[in-house]
N, C-alpha and C positions, 0 to 999 in steps of 0.2 A: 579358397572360397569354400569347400567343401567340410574343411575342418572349421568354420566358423558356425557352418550348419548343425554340424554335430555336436559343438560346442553348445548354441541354442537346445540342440534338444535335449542333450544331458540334463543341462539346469535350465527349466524353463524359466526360473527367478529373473533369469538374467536379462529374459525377452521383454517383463514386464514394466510399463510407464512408471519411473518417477518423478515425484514434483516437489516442489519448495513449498513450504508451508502456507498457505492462504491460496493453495491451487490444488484440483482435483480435476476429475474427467467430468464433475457436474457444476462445479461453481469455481470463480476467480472472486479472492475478497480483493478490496482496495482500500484502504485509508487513506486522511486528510485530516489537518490540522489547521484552522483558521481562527482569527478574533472575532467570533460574533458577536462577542460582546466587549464594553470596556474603550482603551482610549482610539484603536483603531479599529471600531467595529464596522468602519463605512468599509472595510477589508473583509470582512464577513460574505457580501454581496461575490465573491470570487466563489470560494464554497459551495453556497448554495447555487449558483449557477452550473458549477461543476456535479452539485447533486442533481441538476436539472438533466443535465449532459446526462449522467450515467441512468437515468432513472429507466429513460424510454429503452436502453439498451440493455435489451434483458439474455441477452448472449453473445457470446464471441466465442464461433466455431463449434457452437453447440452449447455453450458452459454461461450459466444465469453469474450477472453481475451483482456481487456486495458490496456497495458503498456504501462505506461509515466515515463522518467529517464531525471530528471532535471540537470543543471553543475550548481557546486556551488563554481567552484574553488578553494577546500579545504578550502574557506572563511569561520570561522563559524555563522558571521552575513547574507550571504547570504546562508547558510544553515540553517539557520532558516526561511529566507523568504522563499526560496524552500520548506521548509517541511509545512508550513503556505500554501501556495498556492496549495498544493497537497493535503490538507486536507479539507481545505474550498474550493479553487475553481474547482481543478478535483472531491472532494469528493472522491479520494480512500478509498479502504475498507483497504489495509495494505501498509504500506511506505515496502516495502520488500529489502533485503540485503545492506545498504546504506554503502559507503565511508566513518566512520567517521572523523571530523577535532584532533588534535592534542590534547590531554588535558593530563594536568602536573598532575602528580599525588603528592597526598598528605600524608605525612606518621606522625603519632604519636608517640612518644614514649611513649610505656605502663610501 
């Protein structure tokens, strides 16, 4: 135990918080992805409610919430650029509850 001690003080680097990207010791970002507009915009309404959720919550454990909820018009090439831009250029730390687009499912016969 003692040599963990010492180990801390030599490199204090070692002692100090790290975090994932869209989190610090003053703010947690979040992103969303929903259709507010377009053929399933009545899917929209999830979004905005979840921006209602995060709105009044202006910290968790000391740290102010950033909720950003992009439209991607159920498109899924622009729900890729959505999710692309919330991750490089908001830098959130989690894309949270997203609208997915429509995907066909595929079956095997075993």
């Amino acid at each position: 135990m003692a040599s963990l001690g010492h180990a801390l003080l030599a490199n204090p680097g070692a002692a100090q918080k790290r975090y994932d990207p869209g989190a610090d010791d003053a703010e947690i970002k979040i992103g969303n992805i929903n259709p507010h507009s377009g053929p399933a915009s009545s899917y929209g309404a999830i979004g905005k409610t979840e921006a209602a959720h995060f709105m009044p919550m202006t910290a968790i454990d000391g740290r102010k919430i950033d909720f950003t909820s992009y439209d991607d018009s159920h498109s899924p090439p622009k729900t890729v650029e959505r999710a692309r831009e919330l991750v490089e250029s908001n830098r959130v730390l989690p894309i949270f509850q997203s609208i997915g687009t429509h995907q066909t499912p595929r079956y095997r016969s075993t």
